[in-house]
C-alpha positions as CSV (number, residue, x, y, z in Angstrom):
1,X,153.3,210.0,165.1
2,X,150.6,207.5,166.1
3,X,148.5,205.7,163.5
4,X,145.9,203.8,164.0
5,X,146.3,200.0,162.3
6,X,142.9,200.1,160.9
7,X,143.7,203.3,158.9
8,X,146.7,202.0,157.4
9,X,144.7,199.0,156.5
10,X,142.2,201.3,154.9
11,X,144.9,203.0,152.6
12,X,145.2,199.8,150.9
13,X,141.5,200.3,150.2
14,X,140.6,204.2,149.7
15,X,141.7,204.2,146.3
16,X,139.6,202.0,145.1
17,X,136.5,202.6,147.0
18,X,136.3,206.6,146.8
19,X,136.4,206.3,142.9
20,X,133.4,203.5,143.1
21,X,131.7,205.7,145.4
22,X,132.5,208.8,143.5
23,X,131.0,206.7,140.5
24,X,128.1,205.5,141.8
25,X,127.3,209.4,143.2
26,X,127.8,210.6,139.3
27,X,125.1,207.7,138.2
28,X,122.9,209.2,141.0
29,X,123.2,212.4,140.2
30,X,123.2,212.4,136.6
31,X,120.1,210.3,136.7
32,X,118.7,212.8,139.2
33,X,116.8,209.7,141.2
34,X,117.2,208.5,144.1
35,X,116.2,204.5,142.9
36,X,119.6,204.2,141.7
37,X,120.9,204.8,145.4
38,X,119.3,201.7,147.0
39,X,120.6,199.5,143.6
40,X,124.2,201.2,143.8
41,X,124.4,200.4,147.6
42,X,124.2,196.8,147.0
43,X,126.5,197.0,144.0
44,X,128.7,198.8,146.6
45,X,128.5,196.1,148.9
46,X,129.0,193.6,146.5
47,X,132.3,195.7,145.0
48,X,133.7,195.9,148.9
49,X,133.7,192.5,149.3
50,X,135.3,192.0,145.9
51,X,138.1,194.0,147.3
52,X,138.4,192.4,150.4
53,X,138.7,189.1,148.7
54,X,141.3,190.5,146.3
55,X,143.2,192.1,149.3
56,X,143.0,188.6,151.0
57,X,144.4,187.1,147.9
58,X,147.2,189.1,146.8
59,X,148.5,190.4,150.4
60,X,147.7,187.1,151.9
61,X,151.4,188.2,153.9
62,X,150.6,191.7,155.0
63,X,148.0,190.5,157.2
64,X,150.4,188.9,159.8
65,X,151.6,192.7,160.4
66,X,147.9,193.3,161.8
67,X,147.5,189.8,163.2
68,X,150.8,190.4,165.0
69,X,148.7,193.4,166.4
70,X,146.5,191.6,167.8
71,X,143.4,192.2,165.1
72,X,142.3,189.5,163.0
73,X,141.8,189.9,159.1
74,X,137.7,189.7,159.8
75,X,137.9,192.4,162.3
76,X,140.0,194.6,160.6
77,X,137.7,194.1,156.9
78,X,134.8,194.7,159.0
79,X,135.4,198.2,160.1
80,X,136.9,199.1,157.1
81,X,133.3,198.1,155.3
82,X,131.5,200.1,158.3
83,X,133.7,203.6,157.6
84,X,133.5,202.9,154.0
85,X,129.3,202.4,154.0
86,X,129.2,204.8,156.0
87,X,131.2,207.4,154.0
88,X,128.8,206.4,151.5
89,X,125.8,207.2,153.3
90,X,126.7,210.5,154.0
């Protein structure tokens, strides 16, 4: 079965993300405004980098896999941000 390497990439990330999205949607709901949308998109933005850092910290090796690919650790943590904003957006 064929999987594409940014997905698998994103695995490592989905967890996390979905439950700060899933968070910020609660807030937004529960506060029944949409003001606290704009502020929670730049917490989101500010929490996706956070991972991405983290990722690049901790699993410093795993990136060669992708690398080996032929996609670079800034290509592959910039369309993991674009699905993930974009789930978010939705």
């Amino acid at each position: 079965m064929f999987r594409s390497p940014v997905i698998q990439f994103y695995k490592n990330f989905i967890l996390t993300t979905n439950v700060i999205t899933l968070s910020g949607l609660a807030l937004c709901f529960q506060a029944q405004s949409l003001s606290y949308s704009f502020v929670f998109t730049f917490v989101k933005v500010f929490t996706n980098l956070l991972v991405g850092l983290m990722f690049l910290t901790f699993r410093k090796n795993e990136l060669i896999y992708y690398n080996n690919l032929g996609l670079p650790a800034s290509s592959l943590y910039l369309k993991v941000f674009v699905v993930d904003m974009a789930i978010w957006l939705i």
